[in-house]
C-alpha positions as CSV (number, residue, x, y, z in Angstrom):
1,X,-24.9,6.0,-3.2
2,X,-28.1,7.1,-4.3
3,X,-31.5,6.1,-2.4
4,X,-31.9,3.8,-6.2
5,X,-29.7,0.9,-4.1
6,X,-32.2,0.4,-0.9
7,X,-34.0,-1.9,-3.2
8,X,-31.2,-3.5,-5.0
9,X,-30.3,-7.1,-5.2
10,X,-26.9,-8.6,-6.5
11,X,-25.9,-11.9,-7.4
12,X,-22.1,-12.5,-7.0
13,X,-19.9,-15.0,-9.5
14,X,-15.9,-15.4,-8.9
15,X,-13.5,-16.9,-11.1
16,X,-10.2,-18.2,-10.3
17,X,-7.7,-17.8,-7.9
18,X,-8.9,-17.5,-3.4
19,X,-7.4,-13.7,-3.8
20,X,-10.3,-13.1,-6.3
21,X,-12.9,-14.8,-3.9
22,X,-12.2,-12.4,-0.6
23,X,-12.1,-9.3,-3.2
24,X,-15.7,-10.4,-4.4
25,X,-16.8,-11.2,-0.4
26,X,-15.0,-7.4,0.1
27,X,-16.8,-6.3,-2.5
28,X,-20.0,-7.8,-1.4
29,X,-19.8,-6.2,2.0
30,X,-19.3,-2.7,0.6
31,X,-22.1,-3.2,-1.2
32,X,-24.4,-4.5,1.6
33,X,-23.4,-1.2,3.9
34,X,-24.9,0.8,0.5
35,X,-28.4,-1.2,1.1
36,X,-27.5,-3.5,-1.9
37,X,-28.4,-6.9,-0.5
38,X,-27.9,-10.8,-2.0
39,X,-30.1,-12.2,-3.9
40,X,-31.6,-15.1,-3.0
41,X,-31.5,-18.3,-4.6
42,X,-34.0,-18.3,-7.1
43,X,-34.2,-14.6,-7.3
44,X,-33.6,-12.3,-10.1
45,X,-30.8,-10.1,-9.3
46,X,-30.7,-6.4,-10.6
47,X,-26.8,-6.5,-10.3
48,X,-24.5,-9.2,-11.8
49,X,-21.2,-8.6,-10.6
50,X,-18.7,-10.8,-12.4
51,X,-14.9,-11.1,-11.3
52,X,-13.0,-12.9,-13.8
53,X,-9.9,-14.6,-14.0
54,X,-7.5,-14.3,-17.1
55,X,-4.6,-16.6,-16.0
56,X,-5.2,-19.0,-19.0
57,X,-6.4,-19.0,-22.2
58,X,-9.6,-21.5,-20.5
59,X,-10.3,-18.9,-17.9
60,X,-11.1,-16.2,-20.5
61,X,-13.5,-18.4,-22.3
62,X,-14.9,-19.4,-19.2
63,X,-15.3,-15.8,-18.0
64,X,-16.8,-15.0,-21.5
65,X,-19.2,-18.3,-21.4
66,X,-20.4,-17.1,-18.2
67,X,-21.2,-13.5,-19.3
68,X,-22.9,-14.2,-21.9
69,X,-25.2,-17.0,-20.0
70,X,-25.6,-14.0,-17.6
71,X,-27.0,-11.9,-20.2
72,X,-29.1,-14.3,-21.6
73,X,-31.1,-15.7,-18.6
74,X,-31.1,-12.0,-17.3
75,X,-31.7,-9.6,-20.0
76,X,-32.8,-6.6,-17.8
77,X,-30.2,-7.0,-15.0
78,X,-27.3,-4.6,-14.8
79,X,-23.7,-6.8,-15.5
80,X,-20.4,-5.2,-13.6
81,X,-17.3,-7.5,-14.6
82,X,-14.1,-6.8,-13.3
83,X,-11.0,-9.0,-12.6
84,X,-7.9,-9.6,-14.4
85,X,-9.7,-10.7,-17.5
86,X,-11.5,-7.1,-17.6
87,X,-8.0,-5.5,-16.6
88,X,-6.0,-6.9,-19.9
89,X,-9.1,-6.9,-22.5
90,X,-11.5,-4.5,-21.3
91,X,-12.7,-3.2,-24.7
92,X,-13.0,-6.6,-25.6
93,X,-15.1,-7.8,-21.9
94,X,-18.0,-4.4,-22.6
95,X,-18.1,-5.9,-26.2
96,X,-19.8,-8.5,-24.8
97,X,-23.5,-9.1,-24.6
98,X,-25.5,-7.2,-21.8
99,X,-22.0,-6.1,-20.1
100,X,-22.6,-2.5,-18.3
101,X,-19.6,-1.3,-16.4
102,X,-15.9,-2.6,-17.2
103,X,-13.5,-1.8,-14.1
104,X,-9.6,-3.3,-13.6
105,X,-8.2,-4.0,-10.8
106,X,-7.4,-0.7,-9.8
107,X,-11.3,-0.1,-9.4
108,X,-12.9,-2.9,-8.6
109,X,-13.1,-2.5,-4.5
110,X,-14.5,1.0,-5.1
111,X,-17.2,0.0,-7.4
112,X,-20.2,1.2,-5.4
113,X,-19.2,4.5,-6.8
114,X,-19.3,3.2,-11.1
115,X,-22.8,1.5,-9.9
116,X,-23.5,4.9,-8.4
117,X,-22.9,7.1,-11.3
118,X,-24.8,4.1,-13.7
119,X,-28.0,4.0,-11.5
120,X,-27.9,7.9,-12.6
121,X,-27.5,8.0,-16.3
122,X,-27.2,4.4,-17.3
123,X,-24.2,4.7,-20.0
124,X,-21.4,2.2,-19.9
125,X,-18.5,2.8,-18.7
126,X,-15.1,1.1,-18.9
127,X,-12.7,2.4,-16.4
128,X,-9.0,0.8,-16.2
129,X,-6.2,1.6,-14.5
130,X,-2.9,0.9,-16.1
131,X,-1.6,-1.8,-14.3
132,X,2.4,-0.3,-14.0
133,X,0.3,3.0,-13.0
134,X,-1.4,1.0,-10.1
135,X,0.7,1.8,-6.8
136,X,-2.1,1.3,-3.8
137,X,-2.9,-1.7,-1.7
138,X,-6.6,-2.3,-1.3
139,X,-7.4,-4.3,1.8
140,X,-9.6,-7.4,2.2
141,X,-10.7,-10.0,4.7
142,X,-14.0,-11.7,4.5
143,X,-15.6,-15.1,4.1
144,X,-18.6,-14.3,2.2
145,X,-20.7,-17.4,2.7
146,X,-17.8,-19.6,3.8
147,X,-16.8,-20.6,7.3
148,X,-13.1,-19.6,6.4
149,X,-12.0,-15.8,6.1
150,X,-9.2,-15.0,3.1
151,X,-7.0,-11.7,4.1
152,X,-5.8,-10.2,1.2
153,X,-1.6,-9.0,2.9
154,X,-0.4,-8.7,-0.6
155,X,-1.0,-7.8,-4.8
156,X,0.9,-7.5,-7.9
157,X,4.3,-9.4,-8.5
158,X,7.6,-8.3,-10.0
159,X,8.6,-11.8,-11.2
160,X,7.6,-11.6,-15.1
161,X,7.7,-15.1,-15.4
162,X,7.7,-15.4,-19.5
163,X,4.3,-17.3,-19.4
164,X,2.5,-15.0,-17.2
165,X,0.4,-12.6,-17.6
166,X,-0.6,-12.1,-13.8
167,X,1.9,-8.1,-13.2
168,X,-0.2,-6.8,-16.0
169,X,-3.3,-7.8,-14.5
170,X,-2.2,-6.9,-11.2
171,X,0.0,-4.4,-11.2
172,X,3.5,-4.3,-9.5
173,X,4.0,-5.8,-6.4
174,X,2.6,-4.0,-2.8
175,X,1.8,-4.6,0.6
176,X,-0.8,-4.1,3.5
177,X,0.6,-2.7,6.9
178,X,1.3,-5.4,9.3
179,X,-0.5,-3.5,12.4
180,X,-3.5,-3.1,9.9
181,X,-3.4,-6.4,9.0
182,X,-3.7,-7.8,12.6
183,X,-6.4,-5.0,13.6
184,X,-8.2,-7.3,10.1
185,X,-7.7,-10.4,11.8
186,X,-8.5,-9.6,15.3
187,X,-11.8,-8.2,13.5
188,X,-12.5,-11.4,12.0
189,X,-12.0,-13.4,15.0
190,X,-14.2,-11.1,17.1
191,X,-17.2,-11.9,14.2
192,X,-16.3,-15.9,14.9
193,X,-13.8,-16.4,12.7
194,X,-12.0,-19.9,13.4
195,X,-9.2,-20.0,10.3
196,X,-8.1,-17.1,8.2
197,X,-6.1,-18.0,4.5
198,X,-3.3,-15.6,3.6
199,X,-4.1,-14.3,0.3
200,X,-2.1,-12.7,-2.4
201,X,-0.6,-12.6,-5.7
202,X,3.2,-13.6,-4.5
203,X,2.7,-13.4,-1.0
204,X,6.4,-14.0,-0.3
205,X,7.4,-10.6,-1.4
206,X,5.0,-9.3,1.6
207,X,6.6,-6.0,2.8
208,X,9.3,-5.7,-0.2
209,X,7.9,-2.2,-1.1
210,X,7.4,-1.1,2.5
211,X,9.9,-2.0,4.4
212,X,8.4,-5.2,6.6
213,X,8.8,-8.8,6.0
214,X,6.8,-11.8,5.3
215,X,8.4,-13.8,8.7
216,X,7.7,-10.6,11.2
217,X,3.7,-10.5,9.6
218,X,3.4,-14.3,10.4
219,X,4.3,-14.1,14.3
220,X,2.3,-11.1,14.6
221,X,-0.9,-12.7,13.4
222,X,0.1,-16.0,15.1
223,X,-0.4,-14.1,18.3
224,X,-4.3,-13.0,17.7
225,X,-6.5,-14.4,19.8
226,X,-9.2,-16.0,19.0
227,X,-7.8,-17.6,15.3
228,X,-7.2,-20.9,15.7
229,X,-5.8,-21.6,12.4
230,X,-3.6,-20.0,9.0
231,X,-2.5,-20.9,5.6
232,X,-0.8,-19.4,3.4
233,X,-2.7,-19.8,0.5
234,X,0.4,-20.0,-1.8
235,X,4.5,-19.1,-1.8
236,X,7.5,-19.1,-4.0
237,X,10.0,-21.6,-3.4
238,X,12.6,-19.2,-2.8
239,X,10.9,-17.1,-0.6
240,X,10.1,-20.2,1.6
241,X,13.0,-19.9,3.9
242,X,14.1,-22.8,6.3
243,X,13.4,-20.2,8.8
244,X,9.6,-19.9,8.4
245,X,8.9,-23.7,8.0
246,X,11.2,-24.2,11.2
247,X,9.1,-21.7,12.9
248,X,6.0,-23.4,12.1
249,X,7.1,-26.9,12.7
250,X,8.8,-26.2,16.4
251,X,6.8,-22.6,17.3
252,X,4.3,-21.5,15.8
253,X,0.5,-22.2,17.8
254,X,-1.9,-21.7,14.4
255,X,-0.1,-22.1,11.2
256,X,-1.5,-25.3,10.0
257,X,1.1,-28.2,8.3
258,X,-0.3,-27.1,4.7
259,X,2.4,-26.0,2.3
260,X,1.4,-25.0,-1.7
261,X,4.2,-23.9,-3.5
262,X,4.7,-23.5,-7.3
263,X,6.8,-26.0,-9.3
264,X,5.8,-25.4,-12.8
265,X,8.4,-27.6,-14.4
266,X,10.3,-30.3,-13.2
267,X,13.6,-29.5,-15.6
268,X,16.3,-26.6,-14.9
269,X,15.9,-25.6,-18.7
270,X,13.1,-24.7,-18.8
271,X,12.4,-23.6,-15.7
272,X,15.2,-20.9,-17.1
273,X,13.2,-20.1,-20.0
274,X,10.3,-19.2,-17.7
275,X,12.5,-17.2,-15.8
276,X,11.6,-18.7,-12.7
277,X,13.9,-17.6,-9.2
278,X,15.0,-20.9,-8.6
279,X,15.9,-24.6,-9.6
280,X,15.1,-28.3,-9.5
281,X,17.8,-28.4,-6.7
282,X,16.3,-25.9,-4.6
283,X,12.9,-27.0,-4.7
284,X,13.8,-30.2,-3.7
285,X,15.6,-28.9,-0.5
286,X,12.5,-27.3,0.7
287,X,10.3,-30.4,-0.1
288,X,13.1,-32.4,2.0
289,X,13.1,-29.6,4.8
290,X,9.5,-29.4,5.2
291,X,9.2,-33.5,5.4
292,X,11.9,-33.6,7.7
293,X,10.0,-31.2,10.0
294,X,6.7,-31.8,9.5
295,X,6.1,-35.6,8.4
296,X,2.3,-35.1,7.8
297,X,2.8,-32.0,6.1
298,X,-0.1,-31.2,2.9
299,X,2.2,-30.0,0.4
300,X,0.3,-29.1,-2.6
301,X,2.5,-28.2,-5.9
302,X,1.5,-26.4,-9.2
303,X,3.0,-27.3,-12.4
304,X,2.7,-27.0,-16.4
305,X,2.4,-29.8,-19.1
306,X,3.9,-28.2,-22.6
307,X,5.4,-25.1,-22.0
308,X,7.0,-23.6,-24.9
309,X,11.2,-25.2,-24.9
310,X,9.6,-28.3,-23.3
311,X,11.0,-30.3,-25.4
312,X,10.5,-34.5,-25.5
313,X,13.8,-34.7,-23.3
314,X,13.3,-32.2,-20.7
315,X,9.3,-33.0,-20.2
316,X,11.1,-36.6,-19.5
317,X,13.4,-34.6,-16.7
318,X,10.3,-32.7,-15.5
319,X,8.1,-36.2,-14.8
320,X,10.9,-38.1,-13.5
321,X,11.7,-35.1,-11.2
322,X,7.7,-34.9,-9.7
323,X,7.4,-38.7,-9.7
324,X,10.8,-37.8,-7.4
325,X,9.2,-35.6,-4.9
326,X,7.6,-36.6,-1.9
327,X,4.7,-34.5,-2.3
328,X,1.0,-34.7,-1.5
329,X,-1.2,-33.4,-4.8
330,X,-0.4,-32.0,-7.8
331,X,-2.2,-28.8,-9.3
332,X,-1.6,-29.4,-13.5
333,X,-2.2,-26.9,-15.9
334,X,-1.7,-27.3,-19.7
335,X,0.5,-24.7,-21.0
336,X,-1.6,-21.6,-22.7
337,X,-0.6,-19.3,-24.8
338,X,-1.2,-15.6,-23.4
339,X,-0.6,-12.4,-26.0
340,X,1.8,-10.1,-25.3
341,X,4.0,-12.8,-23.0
342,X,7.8,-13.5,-24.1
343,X,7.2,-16.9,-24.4
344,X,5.6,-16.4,-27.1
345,X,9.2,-15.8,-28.7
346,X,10.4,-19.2,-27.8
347,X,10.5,-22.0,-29.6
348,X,9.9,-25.4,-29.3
349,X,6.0,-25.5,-29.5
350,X,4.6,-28.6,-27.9
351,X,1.3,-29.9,-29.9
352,X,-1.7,-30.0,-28.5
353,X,-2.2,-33.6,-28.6
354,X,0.7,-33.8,-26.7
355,X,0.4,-31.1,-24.3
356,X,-3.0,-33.3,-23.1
357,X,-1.2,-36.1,-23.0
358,X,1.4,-34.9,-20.6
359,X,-1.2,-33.5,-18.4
360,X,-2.7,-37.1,-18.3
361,X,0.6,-38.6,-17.2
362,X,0.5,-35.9,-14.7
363,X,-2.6,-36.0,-13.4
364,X,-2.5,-39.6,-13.0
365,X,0.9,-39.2,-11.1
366,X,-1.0,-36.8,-8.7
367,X,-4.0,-39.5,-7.9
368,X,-1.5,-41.9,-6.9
369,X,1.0,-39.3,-4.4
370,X,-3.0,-38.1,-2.9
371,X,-4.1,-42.0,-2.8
372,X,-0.9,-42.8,-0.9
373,X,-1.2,-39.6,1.4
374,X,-4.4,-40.0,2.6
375,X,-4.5,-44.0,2.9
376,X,-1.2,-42.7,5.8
377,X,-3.7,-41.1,7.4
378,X,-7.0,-43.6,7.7
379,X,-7.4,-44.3,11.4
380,X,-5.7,-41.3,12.5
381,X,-7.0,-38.9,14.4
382,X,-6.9,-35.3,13.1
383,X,-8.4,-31.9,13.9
384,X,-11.0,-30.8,11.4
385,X,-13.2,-27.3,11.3
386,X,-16.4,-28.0,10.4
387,X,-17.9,-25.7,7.7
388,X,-21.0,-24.7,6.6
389,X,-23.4,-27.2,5.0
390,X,-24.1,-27.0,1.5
391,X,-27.1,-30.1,1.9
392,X,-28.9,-32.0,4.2
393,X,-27.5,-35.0,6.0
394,X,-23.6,-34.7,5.8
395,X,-21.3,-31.9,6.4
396,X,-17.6,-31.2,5.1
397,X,-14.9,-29.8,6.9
398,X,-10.4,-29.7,6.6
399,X,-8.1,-31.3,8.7
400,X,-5.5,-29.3,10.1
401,X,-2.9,-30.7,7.3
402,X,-5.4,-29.9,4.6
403,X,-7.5,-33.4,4.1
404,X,-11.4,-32.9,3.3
405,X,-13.5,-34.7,5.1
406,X,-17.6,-36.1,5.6
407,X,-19.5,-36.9,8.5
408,X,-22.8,-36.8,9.4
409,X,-23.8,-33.3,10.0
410,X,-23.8,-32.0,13.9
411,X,-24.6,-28.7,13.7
412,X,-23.4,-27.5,16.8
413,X,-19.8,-28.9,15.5
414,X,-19.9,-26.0,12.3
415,X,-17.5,-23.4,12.7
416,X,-15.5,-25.6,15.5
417,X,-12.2,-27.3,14.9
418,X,-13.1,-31.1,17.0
419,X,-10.9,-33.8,16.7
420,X,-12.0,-36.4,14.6
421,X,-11.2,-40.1,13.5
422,X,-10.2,-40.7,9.8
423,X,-12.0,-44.0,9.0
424,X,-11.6,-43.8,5.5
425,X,-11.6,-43.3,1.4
426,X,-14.5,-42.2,0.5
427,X,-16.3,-44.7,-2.5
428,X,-17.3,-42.3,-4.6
429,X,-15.0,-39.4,-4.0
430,X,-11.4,-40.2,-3.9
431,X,-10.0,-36.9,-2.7
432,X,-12.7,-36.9,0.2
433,X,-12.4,-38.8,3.6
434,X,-15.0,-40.3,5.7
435,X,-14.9,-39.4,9.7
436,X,-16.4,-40.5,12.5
437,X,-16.9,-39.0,16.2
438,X,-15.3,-40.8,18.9
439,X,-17.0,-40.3,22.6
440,X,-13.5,-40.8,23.9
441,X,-11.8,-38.2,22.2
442,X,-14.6,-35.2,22.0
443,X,-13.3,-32.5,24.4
């Protein structure tokens, strides 16, 4: 880069998913070693670098919304957007107001280069990769301003669910190198790095285009010293053998008891029509498995209220088959409609009015598995990492089995995992527990 960055500052927005949050902290560091620095609070940034999310219909508006807000409260300030959203509609993302550069997916971890060439002759530029055209793996571990790193061991996906959108954002699925990705997390434990999240697009297909395997990449990184916890931050069904979650129950030292793992409709129909790898029947053996194994198991479940072929008899199949599951939270989406998707060719269109009214139903079902889940665990005593503060007076940190929880701030406790007693709900935050340090059990 030219001697133009010394000077710089950038501010940094992420939208969506935690593999879009370590590319913008990767992204962020590349940066920094050009002499672009973060802007501080209150400062006005000469870089706006947007990554956007595109996986619903909500999170293009949102990513437009906060473009344009950008461009508003900082007319003169140079605004990078990349991310899926700029990968599937990039004319439409530089039509927008004050937008600069344009990159996919493809170029979005090389984009000192685009600010480069800008700082020189200040024309826009849109630069997108196909995304079947897009064949490397881009690394990424960092934690940005968090107190938890996100490694990046996988992209892309092969799946074509109908409803997604995701392998034309992302490109087909690849892999990092296992002994590259240990070298990653040895790095981050040598910085201080306490708990790394597995990051990717279907992280279950780890090593399907190179010849390794999502089980072999686990025990290697369970073995780095120094990293006291994982999660995977997400996994197909199907790809979550009995083998791994026995491995973690019984052997693994650092995989935490936190399961997500995408549902997305609780009826064999239309789970067909989506053209999803697996059934009711399935899924419900691994939620059995894992509860079998790991009793206090977080297992956090994504599904969709009013897909297309949801019809009035199989959304009744799909809520009596979540209320069935012994499951911690769920994650509810409305159904969206995204161009060029085969759904689009289905039939049975739920209404909007109804679509909300399902995702009530569902929500409410969720408040009432979490209620139950974390009332189990008041008066326990879990392990929690303590993470940065973001006020005065309290700080926030995860129990190893994924419960949030406040106490008052210690600040020689941040970035250690201490164990700590779960006293309770907290009264104005039901999805937040209150802790307390007990003498007796401080080591």
């Amino acid at each position: 880069m030219t001697d133009q960055t010394d000077s710089l500052k950038a501010a940094y927005f992420t939208l969506g998913c935690k593999l879009n949050f370590s590319e913008t902290s990767t992204i962020g560091k590349i940066l920094s070693s050009k002499g672009i620095t973060r802007a501080a609070k209150g400062e006005t940034p000469d870089l706006c670098i947007v990554n956007t999310c595109s996986v619903t219909e909500m999170a293009d508006k949102k990513g437009r919304r906060l473009i344009r807000s950008l461009a508003t409260r900082y007319p003169e300030t140079t605004i990078v957007v990349t991310g899926c959203y700029a990968q599937l509609k990039p004319e439409e993302v530089a039509a927008l107001p004050g937008v600069d550069i344009v990159l996919g997916s493809n170029e979005k971890l090389r984009m000192a280069d685009y600010i480069d060439r800008w700082l020189s002759d200040h024309k826009k530029q849109v630069e997108v990769t196909p995304s079947l055209s897009i064949k490397e793996f881009r690394p990424s571990c960092e934690r940005g301003d968090r107190t938890r790193f996100f490694l990046k061991v996988q992209d892309g996906c092969d799946y074509f669910c109908t409803y997604c959108t995701i392998p034309f954002a992302r490109g087909r699925s690849r892999s990092g190198v296992t002994s590259d990705l240990v070298a990653m997390a040895r790095e981050a434990a040598a910085s201080g790095g306490r708990e790394i999240v597995l990051t990717g697009v279907n992280v279950g297909e780890y090593g399907k285009d190179n010849g390794q395997d999502l089980f072999s990449l686990l025990r290697a990184l369970d073995e780095v010293e120094g990293i006291e916890r994982y999660r995977i931050s997400s996994i197909e069904p199907n790809l979550l053998t009995e083998e791994i979650i026995r491995w973690i129950a019984e052997e693994s030292r650092a995989f935490m008891p936190h399961f997500h793992i995408p549902l997305q409709s609780g009826s064999d129909a239309v789970l067909k029509l989506m053209n999803r790898r697996y059934d009711t029947s399935l899924f419900a053996s691994r939620v059995k498995v894992i509860r079998e194994m790991i009793p206090d198991a977080f297992i956090g479940v994504d599904i969709i209220a009013g897909a297309r072929g949801e019809t009035p008899e199989e959304w009744e199949k799909s809520l009596a088959f979540a209320d069935s599951l012994d499951v911690t939270r769920y994650h509810v989406f409305p159904y969206s409609e995204r161009p060029g998707t085969k759904a689009l060719l289905l039939g049975d269109v739920v209404s909007q009015e109804e679509k909300h009214r399902r995702v009530g139903l569902l929500t409410n079902l969720s408040d009432r598995k979490m209620d139950s889940f974390m009332k189990k665990h008041c008066g326990t005593v879990r392990p929690v990492l303590w993470e940065q503060p973001s006020g005065e007076g309290m700080m926030h940190g995860l129990t190893d089995n994924y419960l949030r929880v406040e106490a008052p701030l210690r600040r020689e406790l941040i970035n250690r995992v201490v164990p700590v007693r779960l006293v309770g709900i907290h009264p104005e935050e039901p999805e937040l527990m209150t802790g307390e340090f007990d003498p007796e059990i401080m080591i």
